[in-house]
C-alpha positions as CSV (number, residue, x, y, z in Angstrom):
1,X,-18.5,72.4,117.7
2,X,-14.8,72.3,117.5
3,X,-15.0,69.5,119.9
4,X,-17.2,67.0,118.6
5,X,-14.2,65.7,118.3
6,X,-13.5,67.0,119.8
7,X,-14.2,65.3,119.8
8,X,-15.0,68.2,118.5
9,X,-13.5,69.6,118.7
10,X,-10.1,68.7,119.2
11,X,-11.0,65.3,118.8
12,X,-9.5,66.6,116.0
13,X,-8.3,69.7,114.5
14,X,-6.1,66.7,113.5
15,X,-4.4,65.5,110.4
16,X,-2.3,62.1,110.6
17,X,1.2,62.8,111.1
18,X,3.6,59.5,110.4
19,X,6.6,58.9,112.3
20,X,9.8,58.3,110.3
21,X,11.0,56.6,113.1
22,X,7.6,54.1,113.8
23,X,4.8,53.7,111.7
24,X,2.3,54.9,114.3
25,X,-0.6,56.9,113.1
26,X,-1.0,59.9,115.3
27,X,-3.4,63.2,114.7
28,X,-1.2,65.9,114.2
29,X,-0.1,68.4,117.1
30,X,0.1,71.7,115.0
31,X,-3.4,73.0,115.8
32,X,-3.2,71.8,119.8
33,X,-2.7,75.3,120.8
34,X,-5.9,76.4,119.2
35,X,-7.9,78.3,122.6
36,X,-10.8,76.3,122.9
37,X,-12.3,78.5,125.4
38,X,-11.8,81.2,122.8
39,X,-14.0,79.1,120.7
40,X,-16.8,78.3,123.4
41,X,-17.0,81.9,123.8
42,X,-17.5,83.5,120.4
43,X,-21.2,82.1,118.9
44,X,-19.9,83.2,115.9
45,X,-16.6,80.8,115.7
46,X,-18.4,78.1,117.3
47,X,-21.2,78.2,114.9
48,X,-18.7,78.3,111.6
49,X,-17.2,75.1,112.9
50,X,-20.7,73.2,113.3
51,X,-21.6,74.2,110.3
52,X,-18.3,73.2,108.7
53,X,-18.9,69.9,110.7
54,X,-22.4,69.4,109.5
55,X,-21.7,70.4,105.5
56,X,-23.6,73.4,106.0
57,X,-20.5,75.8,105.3
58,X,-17.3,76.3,104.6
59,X,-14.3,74.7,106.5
60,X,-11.3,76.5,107.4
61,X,-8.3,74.5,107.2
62,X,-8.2,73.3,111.1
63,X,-12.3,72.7,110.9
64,X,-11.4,70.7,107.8
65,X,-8.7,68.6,109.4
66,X,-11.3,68.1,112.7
67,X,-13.8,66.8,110.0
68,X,-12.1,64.5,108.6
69,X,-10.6,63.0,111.5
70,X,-13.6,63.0,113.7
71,X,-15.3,59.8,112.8
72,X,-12.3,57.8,113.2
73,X,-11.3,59.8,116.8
74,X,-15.0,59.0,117.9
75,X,-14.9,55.2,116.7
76,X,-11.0,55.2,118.1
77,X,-12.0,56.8,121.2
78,X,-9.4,59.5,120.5
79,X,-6.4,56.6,120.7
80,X,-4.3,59.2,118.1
81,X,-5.3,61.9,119.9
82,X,-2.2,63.9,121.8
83,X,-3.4,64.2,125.6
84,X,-3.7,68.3,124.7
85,X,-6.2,67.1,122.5
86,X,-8.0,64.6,124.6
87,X,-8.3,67.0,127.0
88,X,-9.9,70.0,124.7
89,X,-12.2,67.5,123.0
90,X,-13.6,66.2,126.1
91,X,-13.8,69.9,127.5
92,X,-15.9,70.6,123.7
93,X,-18.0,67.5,124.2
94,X,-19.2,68.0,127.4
95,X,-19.8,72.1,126.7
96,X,-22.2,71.5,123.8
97,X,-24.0,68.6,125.7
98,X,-24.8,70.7,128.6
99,X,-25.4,73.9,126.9
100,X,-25.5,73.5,123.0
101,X,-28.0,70.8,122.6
102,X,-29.2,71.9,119.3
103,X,-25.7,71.7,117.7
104,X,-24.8,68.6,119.7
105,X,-27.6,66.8,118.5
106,X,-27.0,66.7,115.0
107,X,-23.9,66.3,115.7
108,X,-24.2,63.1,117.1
109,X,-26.3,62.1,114.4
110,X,-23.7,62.7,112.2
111,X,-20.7,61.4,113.9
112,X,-21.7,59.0,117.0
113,X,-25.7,57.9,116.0
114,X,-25.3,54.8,118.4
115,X,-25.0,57.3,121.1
116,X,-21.6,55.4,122.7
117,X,-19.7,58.7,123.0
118,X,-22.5,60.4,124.5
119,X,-22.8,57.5,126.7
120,X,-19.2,57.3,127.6
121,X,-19.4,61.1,128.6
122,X,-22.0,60.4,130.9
123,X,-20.9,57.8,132.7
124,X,-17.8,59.5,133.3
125,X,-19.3,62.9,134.2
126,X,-21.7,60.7,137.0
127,X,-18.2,59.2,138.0
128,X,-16.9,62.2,138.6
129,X,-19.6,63.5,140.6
130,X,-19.6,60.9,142.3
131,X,-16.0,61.1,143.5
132,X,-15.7,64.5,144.2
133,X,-18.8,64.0,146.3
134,X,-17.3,61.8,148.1
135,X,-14.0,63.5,148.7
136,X,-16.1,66.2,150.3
137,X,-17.9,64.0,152.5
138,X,-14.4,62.0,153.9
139,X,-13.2,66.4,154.5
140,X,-15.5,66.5,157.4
């Protein structure tokens, strides 16, 4: 549930980190290196971070950084994500709507209850099938 965020998930495990330099708002890069797979495979962890999500338990201090960036990485579409964390979120995302519907759906609730990130994840996912389809097809 890291990802809802990444979205969950990496959407952010993401404070905002200022630039001296430019005043751009980014998510910051310290917990990229978290192992999302680690996370996808241990119930347990993956359960503590829904739950720290969902206010149903405690947060450690990267699930509390992911929950308070997540609303604004979801509405954002992850535009202050780093492309580490772009690419865990939507590898979170798309792992808990294929095979963790009961934590993605109060997830979405929660944090997307128009649906448009679902939505987005979707259309891509049928792109993508798409595509690869036909690559295989123009092999033969």
């Amino acid at each position: 549930m890291l990802g809802f965020a990444v979205l969950l998930v990496s959407i952010s495990l993401y404070g905002v980190n200022y630039s001296v330099a430019i005043e751009t708002a980014t998510y910051t890069t310290k917990y990229d290196n978290v192992d999302i797979l680690e996370v996808l495979n241990n119930e347990r962890l993956l359960k503590n971070y829904v739950n720290c999500l969902l206010d149903q338990g405690p947060c450690t201090s990267d699930g509390m950084e992911l929950k308070q960036n997540m609303p604004d990485a979801i509405t954002s579409g992850c535009s202050k994500c780093s492309e580490k964390q772009k690419e865990k979120s939507e590898i979170m995302i798309a792992y808990l709507i294929d095979n963790k519907p009961d934590y993605w759906t109060p997830l979405q609730e929660k944090y997307d209850p128009t649906g448009d990130y679902r939505k987005h994840y979707l259309e891509s996912k049928n792109s993508d099938t798409s595509t690869n389809g036909d690559n295989m097809n123009n092999m033969d």
